[in-house]
N, C-alpha and C positions, 0 to 999 in steps of 0.2 A: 717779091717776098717782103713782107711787111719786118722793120727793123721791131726792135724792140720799145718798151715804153719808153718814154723821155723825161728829162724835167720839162715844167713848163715855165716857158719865158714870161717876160715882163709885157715883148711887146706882142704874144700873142692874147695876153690877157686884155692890153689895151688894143688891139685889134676885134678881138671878138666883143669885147662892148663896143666901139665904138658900129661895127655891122649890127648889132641887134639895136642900138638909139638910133643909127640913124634909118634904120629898115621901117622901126616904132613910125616916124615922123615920113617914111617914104621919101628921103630924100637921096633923090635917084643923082642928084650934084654930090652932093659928097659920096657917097659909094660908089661912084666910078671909080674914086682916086683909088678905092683898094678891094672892090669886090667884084666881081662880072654877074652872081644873080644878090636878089631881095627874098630877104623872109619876109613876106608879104601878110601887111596885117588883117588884111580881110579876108582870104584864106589859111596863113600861116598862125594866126594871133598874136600879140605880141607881149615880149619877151622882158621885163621891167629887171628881173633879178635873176643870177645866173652864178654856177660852181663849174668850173673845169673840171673834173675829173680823170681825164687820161690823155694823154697824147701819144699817137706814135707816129714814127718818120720810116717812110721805104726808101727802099734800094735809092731811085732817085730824087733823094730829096725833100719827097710830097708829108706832108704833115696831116694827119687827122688829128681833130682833135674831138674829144666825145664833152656836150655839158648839159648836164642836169638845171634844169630852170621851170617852176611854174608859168605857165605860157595863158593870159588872157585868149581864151579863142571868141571870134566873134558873137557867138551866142553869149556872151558874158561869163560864161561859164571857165573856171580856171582850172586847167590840167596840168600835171607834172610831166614833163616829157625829156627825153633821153635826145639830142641832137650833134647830130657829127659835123663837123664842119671840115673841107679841104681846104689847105692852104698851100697854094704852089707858088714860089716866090715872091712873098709875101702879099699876096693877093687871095680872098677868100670866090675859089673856083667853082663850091659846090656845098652843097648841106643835105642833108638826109635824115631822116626822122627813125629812131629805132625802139623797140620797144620797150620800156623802163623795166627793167630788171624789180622782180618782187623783196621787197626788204623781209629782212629774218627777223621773225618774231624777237622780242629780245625774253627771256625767262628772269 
């Protein structure tokens, strides 16, 4: 059961940059020290500017976090996309792509 929303911290914000700069550069040396995969830029695209959005924490621990970021994909082409990241003991376990929610006109 998924906890509720969270604040979000300092060092997940400087976690979750530090996984999308160094995923950008493919630097599979430093993301060992706190990721187990790569947002891989030549299929994932990469990721220059990023907003957290939401975090929540489950029963055990586990942190999702959700962040909205303009994503270069390799066609050159830049899309907005919605991406979750797991973080289980401070290591970034997983990521998953979700669909960007449509923004409300504003009148």
């Amino acid at each position: 059961v998924a906890g509720c929303g969270g604040q979000i911290a300092d060092s997940d914000r400087v976690l979750t940059r530090r996984f999308f700069a160094a995923s950008r550069l493919r630097d599979l040396t430093a993301l060992r020290n706190f990721s187990t995969v790569v947002f891989e830029p030549a299929s994932d695209g990469i990721v220059t500017n990023l907003a957290i959005v939401d975090v929540t924490v489950g029963a055990s621990g586990v942190k999702n976090l959700s962040v909205v970021a303009p994503v270069r994909m390799p066609s050159g082409e830049t899309v907005s996309k919605r991406i979750v990241l797991t973080i289980e003991h401070g290591q970034i376990i997983a990521f998953s792509e979700r669909p960007e929610p449509p923004s409300t006109p504003r009148r």
